[in-house]
GUKE-639364 format. One record per residue: x, y, z of N, C-alpha, C, O in turn; residue in three letters. Coordinates in pm, whole numbers, plus 32768, in hexadecimal, padded with zeros to 4 digits. Example, Ala and Ser with C-alpha at 12.3 -4.5 7.8 and 13.67 -1.06 7.14 Angstrom:
% GUKE-639364
85277DC7830C84CE7E3E830C85287EB6830C85907EB4834EALA
85057F1F82C485577F9682CA850A80038313853D80728324SER
This chain:
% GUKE-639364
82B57A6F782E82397A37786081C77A95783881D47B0F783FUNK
815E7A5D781180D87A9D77D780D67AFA785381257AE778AFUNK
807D7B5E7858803A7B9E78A87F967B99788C7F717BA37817UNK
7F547B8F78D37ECA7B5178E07E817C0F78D77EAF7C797901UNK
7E1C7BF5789A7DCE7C8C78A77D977CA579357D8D7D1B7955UNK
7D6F7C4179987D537C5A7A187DD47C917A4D7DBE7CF47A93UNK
7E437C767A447EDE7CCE7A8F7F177D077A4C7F907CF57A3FUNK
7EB57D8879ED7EFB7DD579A67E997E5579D07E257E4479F5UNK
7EDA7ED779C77E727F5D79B97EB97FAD79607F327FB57976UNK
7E957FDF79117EE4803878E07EC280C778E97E4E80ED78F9UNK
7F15810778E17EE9819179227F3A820478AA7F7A81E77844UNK
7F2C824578C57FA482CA787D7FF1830778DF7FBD835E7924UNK
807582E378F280D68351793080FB83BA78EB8139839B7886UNK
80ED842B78FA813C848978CC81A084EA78FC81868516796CUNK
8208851678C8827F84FF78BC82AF857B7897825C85B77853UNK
833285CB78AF8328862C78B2830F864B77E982F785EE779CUNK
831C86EA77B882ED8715775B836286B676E2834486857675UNK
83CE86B5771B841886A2769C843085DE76878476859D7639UNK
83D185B776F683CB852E76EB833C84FA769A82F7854E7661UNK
831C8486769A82898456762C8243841E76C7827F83FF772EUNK
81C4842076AF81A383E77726818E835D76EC817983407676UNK
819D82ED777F81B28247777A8166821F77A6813082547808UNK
814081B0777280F2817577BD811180F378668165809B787DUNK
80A9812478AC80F780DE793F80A58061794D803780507918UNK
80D480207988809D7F8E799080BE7F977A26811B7FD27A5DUNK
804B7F427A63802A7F167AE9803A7E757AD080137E367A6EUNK
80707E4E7B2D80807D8A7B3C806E7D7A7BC8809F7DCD7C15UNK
802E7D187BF080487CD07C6880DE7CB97C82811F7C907C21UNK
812A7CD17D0B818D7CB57D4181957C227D5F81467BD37D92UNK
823D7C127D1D82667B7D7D3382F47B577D7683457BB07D91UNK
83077AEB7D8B835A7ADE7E0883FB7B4E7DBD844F7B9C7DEBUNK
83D17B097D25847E7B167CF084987BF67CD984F57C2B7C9EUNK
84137C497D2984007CE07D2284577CFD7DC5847B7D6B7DEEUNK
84647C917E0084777CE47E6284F07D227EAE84F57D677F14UNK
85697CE57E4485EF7D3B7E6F85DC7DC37E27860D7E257E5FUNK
85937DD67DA585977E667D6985157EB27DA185027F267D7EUNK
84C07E777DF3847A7ED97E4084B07F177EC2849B7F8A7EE9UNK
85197E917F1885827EC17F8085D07F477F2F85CE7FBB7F58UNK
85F97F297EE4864E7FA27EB98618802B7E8E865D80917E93UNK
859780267E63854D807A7E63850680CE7F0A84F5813E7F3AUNK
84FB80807F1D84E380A47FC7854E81088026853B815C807EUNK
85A980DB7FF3866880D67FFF8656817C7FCC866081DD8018UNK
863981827F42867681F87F1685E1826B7F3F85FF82E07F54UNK
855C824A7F49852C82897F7684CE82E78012848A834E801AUNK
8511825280A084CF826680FC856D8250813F8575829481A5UNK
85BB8222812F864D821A8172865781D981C0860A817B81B0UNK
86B381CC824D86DF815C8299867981A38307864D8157835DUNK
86568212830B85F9823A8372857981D78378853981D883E1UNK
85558190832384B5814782F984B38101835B8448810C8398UNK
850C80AB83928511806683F484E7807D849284E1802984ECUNK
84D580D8849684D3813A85378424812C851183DC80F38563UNK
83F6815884AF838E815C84A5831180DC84ED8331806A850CUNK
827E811784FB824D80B8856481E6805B84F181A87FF4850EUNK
81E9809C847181BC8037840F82067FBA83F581C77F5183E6UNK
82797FBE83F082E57F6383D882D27F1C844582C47EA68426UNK
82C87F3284D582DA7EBD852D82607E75851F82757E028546UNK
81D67E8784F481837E2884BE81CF7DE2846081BC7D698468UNK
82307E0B83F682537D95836182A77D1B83D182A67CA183BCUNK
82DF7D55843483337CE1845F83287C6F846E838E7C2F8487UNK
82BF7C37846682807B91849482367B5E843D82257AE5843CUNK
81F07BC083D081877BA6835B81B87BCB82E0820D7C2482DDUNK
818F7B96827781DC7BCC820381317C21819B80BE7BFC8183UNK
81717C7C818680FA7C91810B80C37C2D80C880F27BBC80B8UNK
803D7C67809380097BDB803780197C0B7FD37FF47C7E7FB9UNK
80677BA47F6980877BC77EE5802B7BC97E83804A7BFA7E16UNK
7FC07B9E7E957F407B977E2F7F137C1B7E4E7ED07C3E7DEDUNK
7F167C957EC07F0B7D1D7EB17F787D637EE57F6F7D9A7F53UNK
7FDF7D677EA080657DB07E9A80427DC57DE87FEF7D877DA4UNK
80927E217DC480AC7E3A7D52812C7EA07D2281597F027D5CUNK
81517E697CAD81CD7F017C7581867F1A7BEC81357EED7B9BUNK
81DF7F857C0B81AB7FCB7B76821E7FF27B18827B80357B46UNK
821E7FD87ABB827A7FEA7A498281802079C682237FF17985UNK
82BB8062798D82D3807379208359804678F283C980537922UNK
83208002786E83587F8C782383637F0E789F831C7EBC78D9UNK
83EC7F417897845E7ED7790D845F7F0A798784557ED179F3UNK
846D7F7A796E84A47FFA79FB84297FD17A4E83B97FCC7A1AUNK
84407FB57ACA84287F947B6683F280677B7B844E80B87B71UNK
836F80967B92838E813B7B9A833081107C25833A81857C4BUNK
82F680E47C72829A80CE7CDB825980607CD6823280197C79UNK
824F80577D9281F480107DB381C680027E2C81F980547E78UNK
815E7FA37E6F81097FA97ECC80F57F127F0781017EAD7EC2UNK
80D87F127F8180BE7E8A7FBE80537EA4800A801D7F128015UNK
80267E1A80547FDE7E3D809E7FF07DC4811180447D6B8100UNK
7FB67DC7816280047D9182057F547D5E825D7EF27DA2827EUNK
7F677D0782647ECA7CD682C67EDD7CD7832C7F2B7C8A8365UNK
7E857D5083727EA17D5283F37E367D38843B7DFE7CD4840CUNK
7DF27D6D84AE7DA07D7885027D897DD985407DF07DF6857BUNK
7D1A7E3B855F7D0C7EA785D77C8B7E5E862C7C127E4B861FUNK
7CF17E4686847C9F7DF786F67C867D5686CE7CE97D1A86A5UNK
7C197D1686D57C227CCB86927BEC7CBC85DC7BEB7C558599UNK
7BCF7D1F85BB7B857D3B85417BD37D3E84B77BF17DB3849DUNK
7BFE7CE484557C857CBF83EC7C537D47839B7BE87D838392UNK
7CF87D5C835A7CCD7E17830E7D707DE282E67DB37D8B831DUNK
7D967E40826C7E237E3382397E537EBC827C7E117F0B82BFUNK
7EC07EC1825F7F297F4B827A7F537F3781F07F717ECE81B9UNK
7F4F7FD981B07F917FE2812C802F80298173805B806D81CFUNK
804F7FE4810480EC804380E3813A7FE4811A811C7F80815CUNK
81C1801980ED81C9808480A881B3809A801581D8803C7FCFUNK
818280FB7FDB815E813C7F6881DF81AC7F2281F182237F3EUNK
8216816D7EDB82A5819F7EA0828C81BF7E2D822B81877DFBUNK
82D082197DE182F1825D7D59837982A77D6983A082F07DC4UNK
83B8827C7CF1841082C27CDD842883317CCF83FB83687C6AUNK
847283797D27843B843B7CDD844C845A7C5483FF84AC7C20UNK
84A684257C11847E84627B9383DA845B7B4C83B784A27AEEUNK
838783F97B8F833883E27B5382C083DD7BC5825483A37BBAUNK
82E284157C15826484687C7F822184CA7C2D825B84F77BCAUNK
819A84F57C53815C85437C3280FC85267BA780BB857E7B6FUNK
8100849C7B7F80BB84937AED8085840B7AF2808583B37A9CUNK
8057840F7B657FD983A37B6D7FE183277B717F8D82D47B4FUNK
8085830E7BB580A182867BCF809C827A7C4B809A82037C6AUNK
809782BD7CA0804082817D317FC982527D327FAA81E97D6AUNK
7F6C82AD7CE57EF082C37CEF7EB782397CAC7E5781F37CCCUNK
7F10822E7C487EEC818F7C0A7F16811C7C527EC280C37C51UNK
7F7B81037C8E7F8780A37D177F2580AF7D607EDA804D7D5EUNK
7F0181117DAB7E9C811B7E0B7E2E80E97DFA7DEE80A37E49UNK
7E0F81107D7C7D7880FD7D2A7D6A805A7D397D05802C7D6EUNK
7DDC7FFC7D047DC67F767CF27DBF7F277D427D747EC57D44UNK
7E3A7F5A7DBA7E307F107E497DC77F277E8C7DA47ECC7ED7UNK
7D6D7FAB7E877CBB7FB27EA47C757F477E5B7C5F7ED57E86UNK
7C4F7F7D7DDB7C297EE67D7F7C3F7E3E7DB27BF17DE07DBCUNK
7C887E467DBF7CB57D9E7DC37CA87D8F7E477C687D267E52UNK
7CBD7DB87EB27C9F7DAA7F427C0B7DC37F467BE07D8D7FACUNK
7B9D7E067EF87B0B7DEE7F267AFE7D7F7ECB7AB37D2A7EFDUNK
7B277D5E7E5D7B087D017E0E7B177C797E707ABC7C267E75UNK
7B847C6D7EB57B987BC67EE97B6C7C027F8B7BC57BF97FE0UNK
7B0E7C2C7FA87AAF7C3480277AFA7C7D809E7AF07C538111UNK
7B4C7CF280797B867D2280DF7B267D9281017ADD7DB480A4UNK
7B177DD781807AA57E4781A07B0E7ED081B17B117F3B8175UNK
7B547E9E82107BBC7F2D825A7C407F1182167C7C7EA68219UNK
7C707FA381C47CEE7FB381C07D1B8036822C7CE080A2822FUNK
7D84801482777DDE80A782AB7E5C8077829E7E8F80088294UNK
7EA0814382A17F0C8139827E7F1A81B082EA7ECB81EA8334UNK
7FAE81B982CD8002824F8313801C82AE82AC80708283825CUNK
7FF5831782937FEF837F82227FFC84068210803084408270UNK
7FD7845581A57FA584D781B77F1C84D281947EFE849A812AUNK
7EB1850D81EA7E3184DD81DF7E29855381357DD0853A80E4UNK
7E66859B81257E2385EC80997E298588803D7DC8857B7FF3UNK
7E8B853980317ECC84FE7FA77E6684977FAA7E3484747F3FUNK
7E2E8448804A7E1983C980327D7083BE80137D2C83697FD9UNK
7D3E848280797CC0848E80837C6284897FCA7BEB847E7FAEUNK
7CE484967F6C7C9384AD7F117C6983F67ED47C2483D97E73UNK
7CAF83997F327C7583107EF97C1283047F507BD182A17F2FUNK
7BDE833D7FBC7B648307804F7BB582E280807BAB82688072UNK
7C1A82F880C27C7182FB81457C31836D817D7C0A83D6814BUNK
7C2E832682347BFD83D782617C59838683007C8483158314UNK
7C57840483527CA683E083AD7C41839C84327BCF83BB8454UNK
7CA6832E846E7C6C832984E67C6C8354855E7CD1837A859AUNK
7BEC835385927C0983B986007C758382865E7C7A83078657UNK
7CCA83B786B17D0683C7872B7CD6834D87747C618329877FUNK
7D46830F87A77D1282B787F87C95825D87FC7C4C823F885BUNK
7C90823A87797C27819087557C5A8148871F7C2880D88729UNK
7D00815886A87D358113869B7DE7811C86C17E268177868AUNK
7E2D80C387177EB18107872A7F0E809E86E77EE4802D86CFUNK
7F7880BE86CE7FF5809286808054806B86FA805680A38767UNK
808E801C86DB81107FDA870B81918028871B81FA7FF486F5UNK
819280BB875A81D680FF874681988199871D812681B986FBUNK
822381F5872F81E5826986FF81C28288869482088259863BUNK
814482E786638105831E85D780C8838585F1807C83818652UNK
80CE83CE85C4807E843785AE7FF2842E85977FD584218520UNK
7F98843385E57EEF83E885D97EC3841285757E7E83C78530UNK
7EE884D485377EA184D984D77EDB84B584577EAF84F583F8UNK
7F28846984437F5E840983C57F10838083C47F0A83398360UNK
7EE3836884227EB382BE84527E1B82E983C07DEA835883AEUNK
7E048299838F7D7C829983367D46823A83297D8581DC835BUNK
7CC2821282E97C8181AA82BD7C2281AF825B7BD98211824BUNK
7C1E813282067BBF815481C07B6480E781A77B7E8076817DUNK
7ADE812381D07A85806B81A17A72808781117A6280E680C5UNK
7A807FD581137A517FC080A079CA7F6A807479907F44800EUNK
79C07F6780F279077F2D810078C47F99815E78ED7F9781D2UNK
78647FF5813F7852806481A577F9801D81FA77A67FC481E7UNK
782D8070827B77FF805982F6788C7FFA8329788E7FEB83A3UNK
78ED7FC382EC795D7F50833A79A07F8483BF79CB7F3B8418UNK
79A4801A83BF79F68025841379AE8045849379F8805884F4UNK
790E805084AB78DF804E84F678CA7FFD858C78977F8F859EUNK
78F3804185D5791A7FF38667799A7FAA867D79B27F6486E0UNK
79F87FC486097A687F9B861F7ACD7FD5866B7AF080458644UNK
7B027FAA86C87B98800386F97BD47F6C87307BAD7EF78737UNK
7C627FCA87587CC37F6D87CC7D417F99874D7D3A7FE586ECUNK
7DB97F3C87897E197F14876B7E327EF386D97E007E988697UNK
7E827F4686B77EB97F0485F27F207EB185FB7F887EDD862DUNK
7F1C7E4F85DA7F6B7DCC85D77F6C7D68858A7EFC7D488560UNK
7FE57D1385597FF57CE684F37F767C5085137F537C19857CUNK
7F587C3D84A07EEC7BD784847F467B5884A17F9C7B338452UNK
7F2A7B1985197F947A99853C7F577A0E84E17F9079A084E6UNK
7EF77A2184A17EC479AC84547F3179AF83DC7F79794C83DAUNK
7F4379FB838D7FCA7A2B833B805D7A37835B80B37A698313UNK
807279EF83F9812B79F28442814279C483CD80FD79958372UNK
81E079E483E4824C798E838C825B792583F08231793F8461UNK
829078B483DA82C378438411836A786E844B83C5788D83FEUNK
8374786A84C5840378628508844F7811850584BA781F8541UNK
């Protein structure tokens, strides 16, 4: 199937010395990505992911696949990213992640290029607030910054200073707080 220049980025991975560097391709996520992103998940966040209080938001909503993405070289599945519509309070905002790379191929700018697009394409189709659960260094260098303590809470335990946000229309997050919760306009059907 063609690939369209709007669901392509190309970037440079590079790779250790005795390899060539490749080129990585970004695609929109599709239904037939998502047993080799489970498995990716699998080999990089483990059976622990589940305990987690990000995950009990995925339970009822599914990511939106028009801003999910993997990233690849050639064929190889090496990362990827989703994103999840939620709510803090009543105010709609996505939850990123999870944000995966393979370790062999951590560290060379295939996060940073997921990240980059699922920003892109979420202000592009009128989204204001992204948050996620993170390390604010890694995420502070896209405009993630943390939220304060007690204006926005999770469904479970987190560590507040992992909780982040980032507008993408400045001023969005102003006067916002309450509850992070999955966007019920987006349920799955029971």
């Amino acid at each position: 199937m063609p690939v369209s220049a709007m669901d392509r980025a190309r970037v440079r991975c590079y790779l250790p010395s005795d390899m060539s560097d490749l080129s990585l391709t970004i695609l929109a996520e599709t239904r037939g990505d998502e047993q080799a992103i489970e498995r990716l998940h699998e080999r990089t966040f483990g059976p622990g992911r589940y305990a987690l209080s990000a995950y009990r938001l995925r339970e009822h909503v599914d990511h939106l696949l028009d801003l999910s993405f993997t990233a690849r070289i050639g064929t190889l599945m090496v990362g990827s990213v989703r994103q999840l519509p939620v709510c803090v309070g009543n105010t709609p905002a996505l939850l990123l992640g999870p944000l995966t790379v393979e370790p062999p191929f951590r560290d060379r700018g295939v996060g940073r290029a997921l990240l980059e697009r699922a920003l892109k394409d979420a202000k592009t189709k009128g989204h204001s607030l992204v948050l996620l659960v993170g390390d604010e260094a890694y995420y502070s260098r896209a405009g993630f910054k943390r939220i304060p303590k007690g204006r926005a809470t999770m469904p479970g335990p987190v560590d507040h200073a992992r909780l982040l946000v980032r507008e993408l229309v400045d001023g969005a997050f102003e006067g916002v707080s309450g509850a992070i919760r999955p966007d019920w306009t987006f349920a799955r059907a029971l």
